[in-house]
C-alpha positions in Angstrom: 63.7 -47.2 58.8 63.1 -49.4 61.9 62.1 -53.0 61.4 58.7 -53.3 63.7 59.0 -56.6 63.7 62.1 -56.8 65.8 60.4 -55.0 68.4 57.6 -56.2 69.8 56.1 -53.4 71.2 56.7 -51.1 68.1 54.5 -54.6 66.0 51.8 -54.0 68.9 51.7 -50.7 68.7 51.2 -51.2 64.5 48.1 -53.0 64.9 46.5 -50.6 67.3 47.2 -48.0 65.0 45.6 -50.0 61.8 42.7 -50.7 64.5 42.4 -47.1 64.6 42.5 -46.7 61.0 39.7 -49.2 60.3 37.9 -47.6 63.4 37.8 -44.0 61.7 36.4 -45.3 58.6 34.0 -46.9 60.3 33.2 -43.5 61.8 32.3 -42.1 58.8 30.2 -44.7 58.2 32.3 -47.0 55.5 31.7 -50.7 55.9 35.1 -51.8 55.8 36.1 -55.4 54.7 39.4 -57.7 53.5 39.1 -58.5 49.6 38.7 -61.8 48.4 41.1 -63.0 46.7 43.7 -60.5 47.7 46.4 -61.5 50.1 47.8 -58.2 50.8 47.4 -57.6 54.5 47.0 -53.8 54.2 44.2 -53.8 51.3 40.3 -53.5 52.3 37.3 -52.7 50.6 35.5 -49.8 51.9 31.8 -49.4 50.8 29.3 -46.4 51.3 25.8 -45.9 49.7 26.6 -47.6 46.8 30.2 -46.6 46.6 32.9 -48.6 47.1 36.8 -48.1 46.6 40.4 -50.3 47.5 41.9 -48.6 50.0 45.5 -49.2 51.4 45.8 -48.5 55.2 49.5 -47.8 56.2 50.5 -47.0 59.9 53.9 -45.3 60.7 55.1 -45.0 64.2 58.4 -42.8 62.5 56.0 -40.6 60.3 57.6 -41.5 57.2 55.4 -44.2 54.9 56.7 -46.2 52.2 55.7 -48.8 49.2 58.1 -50.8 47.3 58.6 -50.7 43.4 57.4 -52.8 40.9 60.4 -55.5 40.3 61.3 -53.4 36.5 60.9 -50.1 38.1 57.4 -49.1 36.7 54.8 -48.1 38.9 54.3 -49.6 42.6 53.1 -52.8 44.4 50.0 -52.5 46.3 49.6 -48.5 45.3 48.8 -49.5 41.7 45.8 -51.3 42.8 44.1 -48.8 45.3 42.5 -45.4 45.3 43.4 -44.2 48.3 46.0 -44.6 51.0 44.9 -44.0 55.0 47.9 -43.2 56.5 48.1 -43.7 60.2 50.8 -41.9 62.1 51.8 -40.4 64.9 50.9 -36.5 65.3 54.2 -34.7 63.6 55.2 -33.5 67.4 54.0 -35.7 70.0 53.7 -39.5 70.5 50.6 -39.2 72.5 48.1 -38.8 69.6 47.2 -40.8 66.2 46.6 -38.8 62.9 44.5 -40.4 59.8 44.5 -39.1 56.9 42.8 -40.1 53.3 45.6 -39.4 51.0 44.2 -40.1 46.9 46.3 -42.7 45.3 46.7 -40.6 42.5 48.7 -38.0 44.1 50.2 -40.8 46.0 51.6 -42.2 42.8 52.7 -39.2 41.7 54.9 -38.2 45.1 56.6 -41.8 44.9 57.3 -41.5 41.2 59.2 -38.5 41.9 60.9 -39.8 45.0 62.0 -42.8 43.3 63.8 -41.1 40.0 65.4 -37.9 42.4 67.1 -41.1 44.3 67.8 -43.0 41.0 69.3 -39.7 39.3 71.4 -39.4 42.8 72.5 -43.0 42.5 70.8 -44.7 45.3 70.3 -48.3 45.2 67.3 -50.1 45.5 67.1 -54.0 47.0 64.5 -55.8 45.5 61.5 -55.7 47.4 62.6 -52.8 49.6 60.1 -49.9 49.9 60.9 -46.5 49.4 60.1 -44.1 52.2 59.1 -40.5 52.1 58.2 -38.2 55.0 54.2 -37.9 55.9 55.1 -34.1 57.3 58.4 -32.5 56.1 58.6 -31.3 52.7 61.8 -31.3 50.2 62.1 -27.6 50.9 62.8 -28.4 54.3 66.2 -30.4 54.2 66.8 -29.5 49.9 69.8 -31.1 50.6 68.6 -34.5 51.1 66.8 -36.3 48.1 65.0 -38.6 51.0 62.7 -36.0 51.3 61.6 -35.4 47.5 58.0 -36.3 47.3 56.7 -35.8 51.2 54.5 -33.7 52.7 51.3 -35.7 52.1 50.2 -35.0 55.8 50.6 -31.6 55.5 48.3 -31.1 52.5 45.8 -33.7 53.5 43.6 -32.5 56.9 43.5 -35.6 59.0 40.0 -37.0 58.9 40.4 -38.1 62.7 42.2 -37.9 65.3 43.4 -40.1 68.2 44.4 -40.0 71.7 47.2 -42.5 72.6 46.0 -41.9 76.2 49.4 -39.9 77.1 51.8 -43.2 75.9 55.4 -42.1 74.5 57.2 -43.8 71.8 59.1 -45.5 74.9 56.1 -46.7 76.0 53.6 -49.4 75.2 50.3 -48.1 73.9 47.1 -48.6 75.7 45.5 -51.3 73.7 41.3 -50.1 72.6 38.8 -51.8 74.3 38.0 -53.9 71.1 41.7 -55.9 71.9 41.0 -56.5 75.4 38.7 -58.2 77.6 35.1 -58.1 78.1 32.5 -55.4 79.0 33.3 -56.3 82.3 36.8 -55.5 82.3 37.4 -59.7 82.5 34.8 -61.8 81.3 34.4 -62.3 77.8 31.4 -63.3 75.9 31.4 -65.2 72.5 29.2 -62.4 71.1 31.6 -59.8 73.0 34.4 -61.9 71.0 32.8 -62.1 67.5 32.2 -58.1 67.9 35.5 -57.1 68.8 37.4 -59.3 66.5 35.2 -58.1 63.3 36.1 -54.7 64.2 39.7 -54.9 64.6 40.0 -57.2 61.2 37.9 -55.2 59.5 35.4 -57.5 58.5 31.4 -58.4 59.1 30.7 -59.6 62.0 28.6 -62.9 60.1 32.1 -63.9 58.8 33.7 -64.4 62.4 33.2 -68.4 63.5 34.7 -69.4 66.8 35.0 -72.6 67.8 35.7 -73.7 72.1 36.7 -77.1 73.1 37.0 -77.6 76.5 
């Protein structure tokens, strides 16, 4: 799979697509937070009259998502300690809308498991710390000929829970960045409070834990 983070506009384009993915849990109406004490970069804590839950949030500009392996082969880095994974994709045929969907851990768990031991029984390799990928809307059913596809299909079976526009943009094409990653109101001038607002939504945390600092 493509390294993002050879491509500068592919690594923008990730973060307006985890904006989004914070946005539409936001939306329906999860206070959404980093965990202390956790210094995975994908992990928050979502909360909702009185329930709360780890969530993963994974963005995929190919529409294929992966996590890596535990270092013996049992169980999985980051998936182990969530219940849920929001996946945040491209639609599965066109570049110019976002998909999210809430996929349960559990199941997640279980697709990877079985990904991970169809490639081991066909001899694959796996580098340490390399994730293994499996497609968010093709099934194995659809290319039975290549174990890469054992274990996907999440996408299909999961309804997104929102969707968004990309305002037209191509994969060739840099994204239109939200509002929240730009200026002010204004279209130029940006307030501190403007700041503070914007940069709590985008992180995913309260807006009381945002200090700024200006030195002129």
């Amino acid at each position: 799979m493509t390294d993002i983070f050879k491509d500068p506009e592919k690594h923008r384009r990730k973060k307006i697509l985890f904006h989004y993915g914070v946005e539409a849990l936001q939306k329906q109406g999860w206070t959404v937070e980093r965990e202390k004490g956790l210094g995975k970069s994908s992990v928050r804590r979502i909360t909702k009259s009185g329930d709360s839950k780890l969530v993963s949030i994974r963005t995929t500009q190919d529409r294929w998502i992966a996590f890596p392996p535990n270092p013996d082969g049992k169980g999985w880095v980051t998936l182990d300690s969530v219940e849920a994974v929001i996946a945040v994709s491209l639609a599965p045929k066109t570049s110019s809308e976002a998909w999210v969907h809430w996929l349960p851990a559990k199941e997640m768990r279980e697709r990877f498991d079985v990904a991970y031991n169809a490639r081991k029984k066909a001899g694959r390799v796996f580098p340490k710390r390399r994730g293994v990928w499996i497609p968010l809307y093709q099934r194995e059913s659809d290319n039975p000929k290549n174990v890469g596809f054992v274990g996907g299909g999440a996408g299909l079976d999961h309804l997104p829970m929102a969707k968004v526009p990309l305002n037209g943009a191509g994969p060739a094409h840099l994204l239109t960045e939200p509002d929240d990653l730009r200026g002010g109101d204004d279209g130029g001038h940006l307030t501190i409070s403007d700041a503070k607002r914007r940069l709590a939504r985008s992180l995913g945390v309260l807006e009381s834990s945002i200090k700024i600092t200006v030195e002129a």
